[in-house]
C-alpha positions as CSV (number, residue, x, y, z in Angstrom):
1,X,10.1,-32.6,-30.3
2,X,8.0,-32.3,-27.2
3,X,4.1,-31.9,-27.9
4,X,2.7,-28.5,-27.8
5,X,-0.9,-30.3,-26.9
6,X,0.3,-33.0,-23.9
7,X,-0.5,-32.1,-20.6
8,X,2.9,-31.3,-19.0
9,X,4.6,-33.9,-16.7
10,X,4.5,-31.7,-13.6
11,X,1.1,-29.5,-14.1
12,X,2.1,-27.2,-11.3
13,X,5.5,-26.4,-12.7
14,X,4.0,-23.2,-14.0
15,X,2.9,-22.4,-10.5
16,X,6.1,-19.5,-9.3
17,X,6.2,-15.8,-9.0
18,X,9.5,-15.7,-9.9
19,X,12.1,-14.5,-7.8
20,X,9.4,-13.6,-5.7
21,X,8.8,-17.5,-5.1
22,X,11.1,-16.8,-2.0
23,X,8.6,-14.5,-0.2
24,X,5.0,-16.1,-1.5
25,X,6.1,-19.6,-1.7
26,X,4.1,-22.9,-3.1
27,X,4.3,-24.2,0.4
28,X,2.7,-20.6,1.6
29,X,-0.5,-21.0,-1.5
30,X,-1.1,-24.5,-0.6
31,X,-1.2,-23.9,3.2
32,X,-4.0,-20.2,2.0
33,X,-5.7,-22.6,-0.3
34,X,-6.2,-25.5,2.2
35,X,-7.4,-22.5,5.1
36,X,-10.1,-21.6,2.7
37,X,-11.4,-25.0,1.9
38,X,-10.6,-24.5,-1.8
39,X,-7.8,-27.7,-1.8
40,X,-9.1,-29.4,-5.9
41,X,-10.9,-33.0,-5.6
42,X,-8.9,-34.2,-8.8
43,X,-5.5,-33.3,-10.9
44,X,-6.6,-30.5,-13.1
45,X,-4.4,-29.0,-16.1
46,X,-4.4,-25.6,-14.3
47,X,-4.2,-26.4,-10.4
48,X,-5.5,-24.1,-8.3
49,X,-1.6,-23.4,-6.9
50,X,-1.2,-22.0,-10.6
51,X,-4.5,-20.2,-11.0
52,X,-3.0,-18.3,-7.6
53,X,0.0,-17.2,-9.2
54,X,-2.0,-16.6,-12.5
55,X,-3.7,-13.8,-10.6
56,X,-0.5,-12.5,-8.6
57,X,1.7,-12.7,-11.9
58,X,-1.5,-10.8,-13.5
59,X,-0.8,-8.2,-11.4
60,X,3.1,-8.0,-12.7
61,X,2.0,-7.8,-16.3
62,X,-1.1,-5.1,-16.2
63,X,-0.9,-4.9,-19.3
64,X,-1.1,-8.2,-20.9
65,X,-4.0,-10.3,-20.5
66,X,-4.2,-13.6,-17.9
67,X,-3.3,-16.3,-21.2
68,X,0.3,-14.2,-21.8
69,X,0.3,-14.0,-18.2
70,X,0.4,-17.8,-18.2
71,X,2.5,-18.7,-21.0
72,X,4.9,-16.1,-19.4
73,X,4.9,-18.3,-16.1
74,X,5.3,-21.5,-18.4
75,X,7.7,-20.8,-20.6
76,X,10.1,-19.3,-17.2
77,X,9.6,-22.9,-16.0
78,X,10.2,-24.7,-19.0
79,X,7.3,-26.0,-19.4
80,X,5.7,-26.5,-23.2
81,X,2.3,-27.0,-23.0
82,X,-0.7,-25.7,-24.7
83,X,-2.5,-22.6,-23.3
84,X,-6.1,-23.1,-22.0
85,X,-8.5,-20.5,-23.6
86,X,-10.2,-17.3,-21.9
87,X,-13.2,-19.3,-20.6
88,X,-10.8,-22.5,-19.0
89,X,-9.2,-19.5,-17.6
90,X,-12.3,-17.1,-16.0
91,X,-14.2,-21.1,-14.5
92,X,-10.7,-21.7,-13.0
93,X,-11.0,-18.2,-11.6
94,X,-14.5,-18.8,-10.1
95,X,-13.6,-22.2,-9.0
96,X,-11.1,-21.1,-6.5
97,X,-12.9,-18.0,-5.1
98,X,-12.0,-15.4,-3.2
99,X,-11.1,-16.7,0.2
100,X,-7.6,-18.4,-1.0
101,X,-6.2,-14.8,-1.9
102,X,-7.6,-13.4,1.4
103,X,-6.1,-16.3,3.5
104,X,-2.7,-15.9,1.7
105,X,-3.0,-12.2,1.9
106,X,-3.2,-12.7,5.9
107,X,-0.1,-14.7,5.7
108,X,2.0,-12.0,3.8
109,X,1.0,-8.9,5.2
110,X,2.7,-7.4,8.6
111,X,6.4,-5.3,9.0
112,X,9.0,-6.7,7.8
113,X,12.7,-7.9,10.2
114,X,14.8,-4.7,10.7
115,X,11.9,-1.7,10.0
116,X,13.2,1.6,11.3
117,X,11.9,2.5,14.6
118,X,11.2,6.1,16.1
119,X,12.5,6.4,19.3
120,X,11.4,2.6,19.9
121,X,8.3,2.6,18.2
122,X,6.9,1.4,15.0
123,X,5.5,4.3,12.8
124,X,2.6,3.7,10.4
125,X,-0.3,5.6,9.0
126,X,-3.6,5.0,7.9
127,X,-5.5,6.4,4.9
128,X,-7.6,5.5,1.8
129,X,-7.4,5.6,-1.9
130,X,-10.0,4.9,-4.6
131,X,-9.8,2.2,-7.6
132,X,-11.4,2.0,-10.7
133,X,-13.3,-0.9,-11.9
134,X,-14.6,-1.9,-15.1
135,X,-17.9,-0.5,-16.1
136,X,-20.3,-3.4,-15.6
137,X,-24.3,-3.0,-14.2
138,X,-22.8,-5.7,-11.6
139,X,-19.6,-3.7,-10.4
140,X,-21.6,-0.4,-10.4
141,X,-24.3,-2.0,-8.1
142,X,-21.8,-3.3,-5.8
143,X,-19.0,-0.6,-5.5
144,X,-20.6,3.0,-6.7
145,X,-19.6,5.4,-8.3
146,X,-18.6,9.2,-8.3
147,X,-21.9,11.2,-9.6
148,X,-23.8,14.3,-9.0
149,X,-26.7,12.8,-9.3
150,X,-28.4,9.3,-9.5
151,X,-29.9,9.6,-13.5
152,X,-26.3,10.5,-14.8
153,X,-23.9,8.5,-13.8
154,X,-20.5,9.6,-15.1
155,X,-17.0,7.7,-15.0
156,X,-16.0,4.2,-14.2
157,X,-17.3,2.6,-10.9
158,X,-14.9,3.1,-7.9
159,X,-14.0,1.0,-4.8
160,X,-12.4,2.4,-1.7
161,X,-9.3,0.9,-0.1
162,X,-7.9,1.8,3.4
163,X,-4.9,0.4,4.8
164,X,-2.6,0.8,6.7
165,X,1.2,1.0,5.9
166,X,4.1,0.9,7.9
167,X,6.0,4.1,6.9
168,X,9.8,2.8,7.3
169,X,9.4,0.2,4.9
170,X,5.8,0.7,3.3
171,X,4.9,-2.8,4.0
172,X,1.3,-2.9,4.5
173,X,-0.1,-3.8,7.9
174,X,-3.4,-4.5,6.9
175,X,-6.2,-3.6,4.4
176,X,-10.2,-3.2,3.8
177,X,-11.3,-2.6,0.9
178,X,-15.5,-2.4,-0.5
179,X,-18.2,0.1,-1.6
180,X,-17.0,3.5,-2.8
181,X,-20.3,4.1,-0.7
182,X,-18.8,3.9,2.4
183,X,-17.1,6.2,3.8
184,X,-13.0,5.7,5.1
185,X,-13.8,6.4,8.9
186,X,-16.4,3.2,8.5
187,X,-13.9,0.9,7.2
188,X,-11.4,2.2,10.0
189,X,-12.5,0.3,12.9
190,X,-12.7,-3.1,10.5
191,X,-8.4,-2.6,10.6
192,X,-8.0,-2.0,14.0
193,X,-7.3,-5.6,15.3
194,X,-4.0,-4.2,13.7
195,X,-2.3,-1.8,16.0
196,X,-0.9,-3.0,19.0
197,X,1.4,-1.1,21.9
198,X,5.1,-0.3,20.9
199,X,3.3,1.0,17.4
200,X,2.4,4.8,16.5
201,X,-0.4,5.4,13.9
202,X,-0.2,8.5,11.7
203,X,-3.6,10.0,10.4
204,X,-4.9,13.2,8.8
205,X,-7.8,15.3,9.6
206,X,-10.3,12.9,8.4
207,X,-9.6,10.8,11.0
208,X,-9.8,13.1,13.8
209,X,-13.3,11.7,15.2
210,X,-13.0,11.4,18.6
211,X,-15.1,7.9,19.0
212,X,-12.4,6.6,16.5
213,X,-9.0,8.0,18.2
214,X,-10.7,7.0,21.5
215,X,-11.1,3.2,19.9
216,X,-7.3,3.8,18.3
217,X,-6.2,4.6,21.7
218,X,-8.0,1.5,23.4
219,X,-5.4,-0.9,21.5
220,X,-2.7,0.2,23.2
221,X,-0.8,1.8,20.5
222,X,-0.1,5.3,20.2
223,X,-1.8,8.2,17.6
224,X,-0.5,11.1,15.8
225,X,-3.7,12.8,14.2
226,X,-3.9,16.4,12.3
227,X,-7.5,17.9,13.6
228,X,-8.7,20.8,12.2
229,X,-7.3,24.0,13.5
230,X,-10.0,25.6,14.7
231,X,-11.0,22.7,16.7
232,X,-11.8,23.5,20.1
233,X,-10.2,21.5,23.4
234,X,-11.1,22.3,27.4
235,X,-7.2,21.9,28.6
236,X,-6.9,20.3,31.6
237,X,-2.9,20.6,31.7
238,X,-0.5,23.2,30.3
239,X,3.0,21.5,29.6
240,X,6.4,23.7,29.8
241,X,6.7,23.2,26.4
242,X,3.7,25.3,25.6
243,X,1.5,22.2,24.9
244,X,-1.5,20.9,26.6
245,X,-3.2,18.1,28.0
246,X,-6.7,17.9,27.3
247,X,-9.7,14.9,27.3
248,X,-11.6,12.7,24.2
249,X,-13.8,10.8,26.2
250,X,-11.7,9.2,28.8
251,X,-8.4,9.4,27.0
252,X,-5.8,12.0,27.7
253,X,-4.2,13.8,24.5
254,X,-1.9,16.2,23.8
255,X,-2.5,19.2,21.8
256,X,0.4,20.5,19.2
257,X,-0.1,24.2,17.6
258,X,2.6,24.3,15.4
259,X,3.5,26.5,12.3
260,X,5.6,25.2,9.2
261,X,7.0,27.8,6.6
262,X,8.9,26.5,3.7
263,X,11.3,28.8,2.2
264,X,11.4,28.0,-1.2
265,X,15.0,28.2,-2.3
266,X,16.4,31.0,-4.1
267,X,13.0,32.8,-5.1
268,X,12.7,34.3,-1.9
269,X,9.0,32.7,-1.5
270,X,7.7,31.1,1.4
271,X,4.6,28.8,2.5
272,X,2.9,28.4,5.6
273,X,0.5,26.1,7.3
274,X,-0.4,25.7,10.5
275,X,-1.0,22.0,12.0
276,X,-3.2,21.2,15.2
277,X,-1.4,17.5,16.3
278,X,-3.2,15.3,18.9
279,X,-1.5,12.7,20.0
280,X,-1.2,9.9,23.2
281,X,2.3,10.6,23.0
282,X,1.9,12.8,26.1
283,X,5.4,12.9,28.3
284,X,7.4,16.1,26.4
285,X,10.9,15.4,27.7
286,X,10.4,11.9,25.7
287,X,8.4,13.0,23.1
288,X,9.9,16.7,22.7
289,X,6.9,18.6,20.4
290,X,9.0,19.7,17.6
291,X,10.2,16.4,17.4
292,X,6.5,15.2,17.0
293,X,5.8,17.4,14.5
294,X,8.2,16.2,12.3
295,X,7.8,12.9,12.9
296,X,3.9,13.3,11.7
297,X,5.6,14.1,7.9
298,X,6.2,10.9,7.4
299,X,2.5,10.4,7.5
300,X,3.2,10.7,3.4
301,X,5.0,7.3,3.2
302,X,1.5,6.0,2.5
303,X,0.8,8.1,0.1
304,X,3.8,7.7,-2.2
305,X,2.6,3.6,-1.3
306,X,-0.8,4.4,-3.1
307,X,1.2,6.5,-5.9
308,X,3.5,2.5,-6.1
309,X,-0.3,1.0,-6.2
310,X,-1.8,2.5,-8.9
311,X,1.2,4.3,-11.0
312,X,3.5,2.2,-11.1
313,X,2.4,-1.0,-10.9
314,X,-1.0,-0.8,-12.7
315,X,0.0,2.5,-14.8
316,X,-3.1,4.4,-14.3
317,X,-5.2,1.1,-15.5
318,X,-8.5,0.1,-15.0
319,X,-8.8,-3.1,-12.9
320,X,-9.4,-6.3,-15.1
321,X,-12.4,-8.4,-13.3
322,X,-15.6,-7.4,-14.7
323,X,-17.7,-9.2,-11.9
324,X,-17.6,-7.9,-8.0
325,X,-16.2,-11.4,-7.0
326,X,-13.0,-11.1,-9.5
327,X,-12.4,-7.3,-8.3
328,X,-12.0,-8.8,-5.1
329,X,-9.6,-11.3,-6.4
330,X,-7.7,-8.8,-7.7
331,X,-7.4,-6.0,-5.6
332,X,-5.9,-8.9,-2.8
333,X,-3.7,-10.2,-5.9
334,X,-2.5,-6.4,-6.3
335,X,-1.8,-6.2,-2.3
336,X,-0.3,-9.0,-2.0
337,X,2.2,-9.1,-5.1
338,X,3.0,-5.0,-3.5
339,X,3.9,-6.8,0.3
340,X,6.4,-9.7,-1.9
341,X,7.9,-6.5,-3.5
342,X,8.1,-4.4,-0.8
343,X,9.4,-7.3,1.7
344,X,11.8,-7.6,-0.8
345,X,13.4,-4.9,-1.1
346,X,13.2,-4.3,3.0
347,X,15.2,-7.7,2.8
348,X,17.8,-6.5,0.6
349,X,18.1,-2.7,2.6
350,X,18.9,-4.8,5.6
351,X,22.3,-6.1,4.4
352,X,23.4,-2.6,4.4
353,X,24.4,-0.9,7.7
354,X,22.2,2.3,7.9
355,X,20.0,1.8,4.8
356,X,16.7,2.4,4.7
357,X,14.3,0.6,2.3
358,X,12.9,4.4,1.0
359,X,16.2,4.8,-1.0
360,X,15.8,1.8,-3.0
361,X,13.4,2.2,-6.1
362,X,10.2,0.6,-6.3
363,X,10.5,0.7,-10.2
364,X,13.6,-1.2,-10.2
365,X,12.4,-4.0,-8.4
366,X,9.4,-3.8,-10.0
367,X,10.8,-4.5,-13.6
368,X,13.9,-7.2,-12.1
369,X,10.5,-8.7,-10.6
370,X,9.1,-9.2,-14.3
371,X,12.4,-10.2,-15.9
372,X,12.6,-13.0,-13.3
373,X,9.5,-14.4,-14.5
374,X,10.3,-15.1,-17.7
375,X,13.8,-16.2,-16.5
376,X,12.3,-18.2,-13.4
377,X,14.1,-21.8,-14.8
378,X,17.7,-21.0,-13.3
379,X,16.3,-18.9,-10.2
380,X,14.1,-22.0,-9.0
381,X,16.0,-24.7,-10.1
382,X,19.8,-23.6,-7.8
383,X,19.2,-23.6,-4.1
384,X,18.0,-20.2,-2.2
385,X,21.9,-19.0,-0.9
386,X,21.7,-15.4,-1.9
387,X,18.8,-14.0,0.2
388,X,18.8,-10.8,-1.6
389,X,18.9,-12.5,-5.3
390,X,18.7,-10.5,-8.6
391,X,16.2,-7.7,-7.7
392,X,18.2,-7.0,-4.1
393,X,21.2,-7.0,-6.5
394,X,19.8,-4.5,-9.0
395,X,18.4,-2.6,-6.4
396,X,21.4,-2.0,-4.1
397,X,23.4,-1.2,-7.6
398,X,21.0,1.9,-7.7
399,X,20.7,3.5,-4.2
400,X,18.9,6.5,-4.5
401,X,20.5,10.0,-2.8
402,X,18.8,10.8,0.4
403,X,15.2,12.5,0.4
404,X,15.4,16.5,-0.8
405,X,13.1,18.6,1.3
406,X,11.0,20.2,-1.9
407,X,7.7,21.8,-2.1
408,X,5.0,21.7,-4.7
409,X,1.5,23.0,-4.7
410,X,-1.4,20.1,-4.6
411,X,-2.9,21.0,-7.9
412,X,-4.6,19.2,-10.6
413,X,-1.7,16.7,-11.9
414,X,-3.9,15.9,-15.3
415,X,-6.5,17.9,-16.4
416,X,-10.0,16.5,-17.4
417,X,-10.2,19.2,-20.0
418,X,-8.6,20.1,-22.8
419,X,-8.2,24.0,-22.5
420,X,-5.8,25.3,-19.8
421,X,-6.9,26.1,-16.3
422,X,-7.7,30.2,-16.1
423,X,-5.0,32.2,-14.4
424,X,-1.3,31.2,-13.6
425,X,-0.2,28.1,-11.9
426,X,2.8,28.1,-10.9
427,X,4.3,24.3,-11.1
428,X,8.0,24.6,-9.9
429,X,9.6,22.1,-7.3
430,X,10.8,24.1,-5.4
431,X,13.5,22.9,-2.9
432,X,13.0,24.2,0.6
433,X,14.3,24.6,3.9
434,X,11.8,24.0,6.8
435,X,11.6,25.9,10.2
436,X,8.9,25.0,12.8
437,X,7.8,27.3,15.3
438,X,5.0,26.2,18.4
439,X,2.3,28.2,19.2
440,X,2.2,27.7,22.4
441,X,-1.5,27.1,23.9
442,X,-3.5,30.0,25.7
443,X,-4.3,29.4,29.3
């Protein structure tokens, strides 16, 4: 009988993600760890390759704390061995810092082989979320929180994160992340070493500055931005198609007035909004405008990617850390297990002609993820032959029907109070059929 105490044979046995393994590798942690200068001196019972995948298997059990997180990874390899306590745990945490998660997040991040193109060009948008954090003097000082005013704090401390997310796949491109204090068009510039020419970038009306779209526009990739619609423009060209050129600074844009009514099944109802697109996609026999319009929709893949985030994968929970440095851990743990995932089950779309990763479920992979953990003995022990494994199998098992075009108002999903919101709300999906219509610009 093997000794529940002894130090096991190999100590970094315990250091795998799982199936996952394939896409954030031992070989891929080392090289992160040795970029940040956080290689260990000396043989420690939890190496810092294991107190990686501590924090990235963390992130697949939310809701367990980091010691069943690591008997979890121990007892998938095989390995009996005793436990270290909470403190071993939160000094090993310290003792690696942040820079090895960064570093490895650098190596995971980007689109993945195969990502849906439109008309020849990458589409991804850029937008920000919020995160909560515990409620420590240390993480309020250093992220903020939401208040009215500065003697009554209310809630838990936030942090912002911006990224951006390639919409085919919703791999993430890239990421900032920091003070709830700061505002998302000050992070922006921080991610846009990111876009590069052959790309399109999707944004909404917050990020309709024209310093920033003129920056956007100076890395050679295309924009798609929603500006508001009473924004005024001096044309300088009218297009045939009723569009029209007109000048941010130094860089030519073109102007879409568009409006979209959803008819909202049998009830008869309808909905309409009116968008104002600017974009550098400028030539309209290439880039017909109606065709624009309804490539900016997919603007929402990011969206359902924050909805993955924080729903699914941390089910509405708090983060863990209680210190600023082990937020930042985390949040790159949490980005980085979401990439693995995601790249995953790109990987397994791609051995299906005319599949796109969207109509596989996140939940599905999610879960198969988990149960490979605690199964990881077989799945690392057999060479890698099947590049799609158990999660591509349970995934393509489960193909999900094509997107339905429904509508549903943006209201208040869970209520602070109590009592029920005054007047009626009407809550229905409805499904809906869309028609577009330009308004073509005045000369």
């Amino acid at each position: 009988m093997s000794d529940p105490d002894a130090v096991p044979p190999d100590p970094f046995m315990a250091g795998h993600l799982g199936e996952l393994s394939r896409i954030v590798s031992a070989d891929l942690v080392d090289a992160a760890i040795d970029a940040a200068g956080a290689a260990q001196k000396r043989l420690r019972r939890l190496p810092a390759r294991v107190v990686v995948y501590v924090l990235l298997a963390g992130v697949l059990f939310a809701d367990v704390g980091y010691r069943q997180v690591l008997s979890r990874l121990a007892a998938g390899a095989g390995v009996t061995t005793r436990v270290p306590g909470r403190s071993a745990l939160s000094q090993a945490f310290r003792r690696i810092g942040v820079e090895p998660l960064a570093e490895l997040f650098e190596l995971v991040r980007g689109p993945t082989a195969g990502t849906p193109r439109w008309r020849g060009l990458l589409v991804c948008a850029i937008d920000g979320t919020t995160m909560f954090v515990p409620d420590t003097s240390a993480n309020a000082a250093a992220f903020g929180r939401q208040t009215g005013r500065l003697d009554a704090p209310a809630g838990y401390p936030m942090l912002r994160l911006l990224t951006i997310v390639e919409c085919g796949s919703r791999t993430i491109i890239d990421a900032v992340f920091g003070s709830f204090r700061v505002g998302e068009t000050t992070y922006a510039p921080r991610l846009l070493g990111s876009p590069k020419p052959g790309m399109v970038l999707l944004g909404d009306r917050n990020f309709a500055s024209a310093a920033l779209m003129e920056q956007i526009a100076d890395t050679g990739a295309h924009l798609l931005i929603r500006a508001k619609n009473g924004r005024r423009f001096q044309a300088i060209e009218h297009l045939a198609d009723g569009t029209m050129i007109a000048l941010l600074g130094v860089t030519r844009v073109r102007v879409i007035d568009a409006a979209i009514t959803a008819h909202l099944g049998q009830s008869g109802q309808q909905r309409v909004g009116t968008y104002r697109l600017l974009t550098t996609l400028t030539d309209p026999e290439r880039y017909p405008a109606l065709d624009v319009v309804g490539l900016y929709h997919q603007r929402w893949e990011i969206e359902t990617s924050f909805r993955e985030t924080k729903s699914t994968i941390l089910d509405g929970r708090v983060l863990r850390a209680r210190t600023p440095a082990g937020v930042t851990q985390e949040v790159y743990a949490v980005l980085i297990t979401h990439q693995a995932l995601r790249v995953a089950m790109a990987d397994a779309a791609l051995t299906v002609g005319d599949l796109e990763p969207t109509q596989l479920s996140f939940t599905i992979a999610l879960t198969t993820a988990r149960d490979g953990i605690c199964g990881a003995a077989t799945i690392l022990a057999g060479p890698v032959t099947d590049l799609i494994g158990r999660i591509g199998a349970a995934l393509l098992t489960n193909i999900l029907p094509g997107r339905r075009s429904r509508s549903s108002p943006r209201i208040v999903k869970r209520a602070i109070s109590k009592h029920r919101a005054k007047g009626p709300v009407d809550r229905t999906n409805y499904t809906t059929t869309i028609t577009t219509r330009l308004h073509p610009a005045a000369p």
